[in-house]
ZADO-1210 file (C-alpha; in nm, 4 decimals, padded with zeros to 6 digits):
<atoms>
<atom x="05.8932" y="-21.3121" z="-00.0554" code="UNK" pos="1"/>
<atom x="05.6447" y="-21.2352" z="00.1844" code="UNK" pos="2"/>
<atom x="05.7438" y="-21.0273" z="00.4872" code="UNK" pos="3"/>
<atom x="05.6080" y="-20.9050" z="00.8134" code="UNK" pos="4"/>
<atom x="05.6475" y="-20.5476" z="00.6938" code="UNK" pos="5"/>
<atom x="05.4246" y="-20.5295" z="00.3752" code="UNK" pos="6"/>
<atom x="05.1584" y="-20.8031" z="00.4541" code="UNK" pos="7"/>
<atom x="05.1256" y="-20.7880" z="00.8603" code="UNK" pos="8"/>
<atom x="05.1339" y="-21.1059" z="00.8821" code="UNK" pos="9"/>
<atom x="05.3603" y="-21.3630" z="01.1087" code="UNK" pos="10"/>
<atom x="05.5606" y="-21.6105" z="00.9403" code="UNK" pos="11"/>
<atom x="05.5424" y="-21.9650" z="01.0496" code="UNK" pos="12"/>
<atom x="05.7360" y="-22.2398" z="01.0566" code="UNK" pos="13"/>
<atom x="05.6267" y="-22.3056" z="00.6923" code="UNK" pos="14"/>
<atom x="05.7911" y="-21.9914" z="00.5303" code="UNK" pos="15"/>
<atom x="05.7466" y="-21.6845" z="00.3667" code="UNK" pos="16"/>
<atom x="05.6136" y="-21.7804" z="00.0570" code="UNK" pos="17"/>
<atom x="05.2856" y="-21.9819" z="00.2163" code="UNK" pos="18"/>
<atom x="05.1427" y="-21.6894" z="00.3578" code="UNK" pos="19"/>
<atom x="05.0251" y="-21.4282" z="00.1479" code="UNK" pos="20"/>
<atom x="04.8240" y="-21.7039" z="-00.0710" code="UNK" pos="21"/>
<atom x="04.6781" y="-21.8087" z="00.2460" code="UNK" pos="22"/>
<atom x="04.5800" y="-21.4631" z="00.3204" code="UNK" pos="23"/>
<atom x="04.4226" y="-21.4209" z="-00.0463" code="UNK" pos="24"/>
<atom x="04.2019" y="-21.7005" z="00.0353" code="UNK" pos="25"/>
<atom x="04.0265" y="-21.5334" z="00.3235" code="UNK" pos="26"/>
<atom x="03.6668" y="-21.3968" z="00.2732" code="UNK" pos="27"/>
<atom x="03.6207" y="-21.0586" z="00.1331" code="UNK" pos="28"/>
<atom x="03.4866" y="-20.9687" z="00.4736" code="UNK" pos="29"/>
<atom x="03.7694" y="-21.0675" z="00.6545" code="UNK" pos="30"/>
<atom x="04.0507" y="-20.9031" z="00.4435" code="UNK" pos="31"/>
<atom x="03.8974" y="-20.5960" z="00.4659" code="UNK" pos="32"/>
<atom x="03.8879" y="-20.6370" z="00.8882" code="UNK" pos="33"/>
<atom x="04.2387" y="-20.7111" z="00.8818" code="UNK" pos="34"/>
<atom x="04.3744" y="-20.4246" z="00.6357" code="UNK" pos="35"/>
<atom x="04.1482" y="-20.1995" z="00.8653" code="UNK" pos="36"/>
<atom x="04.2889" y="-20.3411" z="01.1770" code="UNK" pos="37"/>
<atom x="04.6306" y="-20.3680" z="01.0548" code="UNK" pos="38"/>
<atom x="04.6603" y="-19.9339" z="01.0334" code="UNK" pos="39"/>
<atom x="04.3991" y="-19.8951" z="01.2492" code="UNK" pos="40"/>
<atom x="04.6220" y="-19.6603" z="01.5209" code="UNK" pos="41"/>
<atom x="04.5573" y="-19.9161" z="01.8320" code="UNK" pos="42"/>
<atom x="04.5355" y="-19.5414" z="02.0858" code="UNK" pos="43"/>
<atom x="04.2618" y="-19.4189" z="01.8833" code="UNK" pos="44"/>
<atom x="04.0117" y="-19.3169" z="02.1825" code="UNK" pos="45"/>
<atom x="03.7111" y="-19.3409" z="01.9429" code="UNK" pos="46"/>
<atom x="03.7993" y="-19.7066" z="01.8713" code="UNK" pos="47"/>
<atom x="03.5495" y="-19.9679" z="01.9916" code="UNK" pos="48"/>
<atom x="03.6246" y="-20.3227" z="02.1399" code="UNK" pos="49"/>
<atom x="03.5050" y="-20.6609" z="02.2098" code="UNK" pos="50"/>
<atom x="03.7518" y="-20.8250" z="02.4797" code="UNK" pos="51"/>
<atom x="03.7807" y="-21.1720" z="02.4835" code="UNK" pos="52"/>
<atom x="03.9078" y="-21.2962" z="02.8341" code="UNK" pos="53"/>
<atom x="03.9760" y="-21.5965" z="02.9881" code="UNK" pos="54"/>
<atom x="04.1870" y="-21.5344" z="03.3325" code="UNK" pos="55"/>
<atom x="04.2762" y="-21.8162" z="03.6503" code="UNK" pos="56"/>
<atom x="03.9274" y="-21.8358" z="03.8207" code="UNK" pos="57"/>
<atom x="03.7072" y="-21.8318" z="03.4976" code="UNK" pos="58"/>
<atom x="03.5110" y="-22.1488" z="03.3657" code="UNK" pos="59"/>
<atom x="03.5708" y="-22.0780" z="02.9783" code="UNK" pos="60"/>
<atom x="03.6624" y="-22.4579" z="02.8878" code="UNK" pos="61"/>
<atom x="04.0192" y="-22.5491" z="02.7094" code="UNK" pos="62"/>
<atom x="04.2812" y="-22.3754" z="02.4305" code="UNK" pos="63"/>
<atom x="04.0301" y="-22.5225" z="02.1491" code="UNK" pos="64"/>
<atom x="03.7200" y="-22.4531" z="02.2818" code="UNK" pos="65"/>
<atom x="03.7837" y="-22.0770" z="02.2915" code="UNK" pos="66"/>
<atom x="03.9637" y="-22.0562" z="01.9202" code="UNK" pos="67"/>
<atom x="03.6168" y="-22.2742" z="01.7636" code="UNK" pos="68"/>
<atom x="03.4318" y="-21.9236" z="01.8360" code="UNK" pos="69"/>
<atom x="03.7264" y="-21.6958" z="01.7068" code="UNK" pos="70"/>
<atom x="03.5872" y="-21.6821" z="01.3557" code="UNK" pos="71"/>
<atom x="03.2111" y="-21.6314" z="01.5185" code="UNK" pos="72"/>
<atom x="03.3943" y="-21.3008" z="01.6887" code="UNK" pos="73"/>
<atom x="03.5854" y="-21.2205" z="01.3978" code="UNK" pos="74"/>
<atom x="03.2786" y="-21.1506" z="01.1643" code="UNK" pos="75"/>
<atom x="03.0595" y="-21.0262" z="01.4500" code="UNK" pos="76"/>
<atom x="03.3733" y="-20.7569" z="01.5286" code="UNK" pos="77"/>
<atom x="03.3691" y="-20.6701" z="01.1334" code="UNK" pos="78"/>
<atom x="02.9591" y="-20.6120" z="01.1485" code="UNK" pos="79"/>
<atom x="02.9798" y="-20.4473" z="01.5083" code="UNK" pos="80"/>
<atom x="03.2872" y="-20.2313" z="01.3321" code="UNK" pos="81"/>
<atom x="03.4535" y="-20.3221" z="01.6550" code="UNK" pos="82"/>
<atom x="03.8232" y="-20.4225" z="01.7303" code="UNK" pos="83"/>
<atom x="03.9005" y="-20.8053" z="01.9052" code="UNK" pos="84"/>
<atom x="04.1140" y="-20.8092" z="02.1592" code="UNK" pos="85"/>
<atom x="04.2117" y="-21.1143" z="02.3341" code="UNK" pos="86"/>
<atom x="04.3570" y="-21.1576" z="02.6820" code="UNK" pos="87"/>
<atom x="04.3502" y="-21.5142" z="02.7820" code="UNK" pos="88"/>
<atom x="04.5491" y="-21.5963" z="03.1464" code="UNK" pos="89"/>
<atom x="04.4442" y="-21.9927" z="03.1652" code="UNK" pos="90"/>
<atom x="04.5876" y="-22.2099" z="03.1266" code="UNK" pos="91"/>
<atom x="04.9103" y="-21.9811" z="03.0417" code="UNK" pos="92"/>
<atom x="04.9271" y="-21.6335" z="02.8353" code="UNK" pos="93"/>
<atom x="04.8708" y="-21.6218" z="02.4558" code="UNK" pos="94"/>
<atom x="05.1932" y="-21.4747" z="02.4339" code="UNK" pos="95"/>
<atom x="05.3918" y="-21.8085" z="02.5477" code="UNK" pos="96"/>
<atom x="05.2438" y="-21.9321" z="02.2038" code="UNK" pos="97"/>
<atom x="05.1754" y="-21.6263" z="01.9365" code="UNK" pos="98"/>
<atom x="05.3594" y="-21.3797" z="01.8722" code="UNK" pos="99"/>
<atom x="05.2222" y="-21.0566" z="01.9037" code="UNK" pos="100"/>
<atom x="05.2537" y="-20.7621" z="01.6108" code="UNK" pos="101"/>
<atom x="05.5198" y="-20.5249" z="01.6990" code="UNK" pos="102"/>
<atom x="05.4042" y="-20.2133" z="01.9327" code="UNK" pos="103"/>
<atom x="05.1281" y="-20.3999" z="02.0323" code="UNK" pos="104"/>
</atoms>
């Protein structure tokens, strides 16, 4: 079975054995950003980001509106060779709803 140790991924509701075929169906591009991502040491001073924020006073429309562009950032991060990082305050933190990957 799959685990959180050997694939990186978070298990949902829908078990174990859903996500790594899941994760084989992602675009070539797109595995390779998240095996990169997934060792990448995340206090690597040479690393390069695009932040992604959304706090209280910002006009930056509701929860679906800003996950429709994820996959826009996603490839533009692997062709920029940059890292994503999303902090999102409005309407409530990410972290009330995902789970973030240990250490980080």
């Amino acid at each position: 079975s799959t685990t959180r140790d050997n694939t990186g991924a978070f298990l949902t509701m829908y078990g174990a054995h859903r996500v790594q075929p899941s994760l084989e169906k992602l675009p070539s591009w797109l595995q390779h950003y998240v095996s990169k991502h997934r060792v990448e040491n995340k206090y690597n001073k040479s690393e390069k980001y695009i932040v992604l924020t959304c706090f209280e006073h910002d006009i930056c429309g509701g929860f679906s509106d800003r996950l429709r562009s994820l996959p826009f950032y996603l490839l533009f991060g692997s062709l920029a060779q940059r890292s994503i990082c999303i902090h999102w305050d409005k309407p409530f933190g990410l972290e009330k709803f995902l789970e973030p990957p240990p250490g980080g």
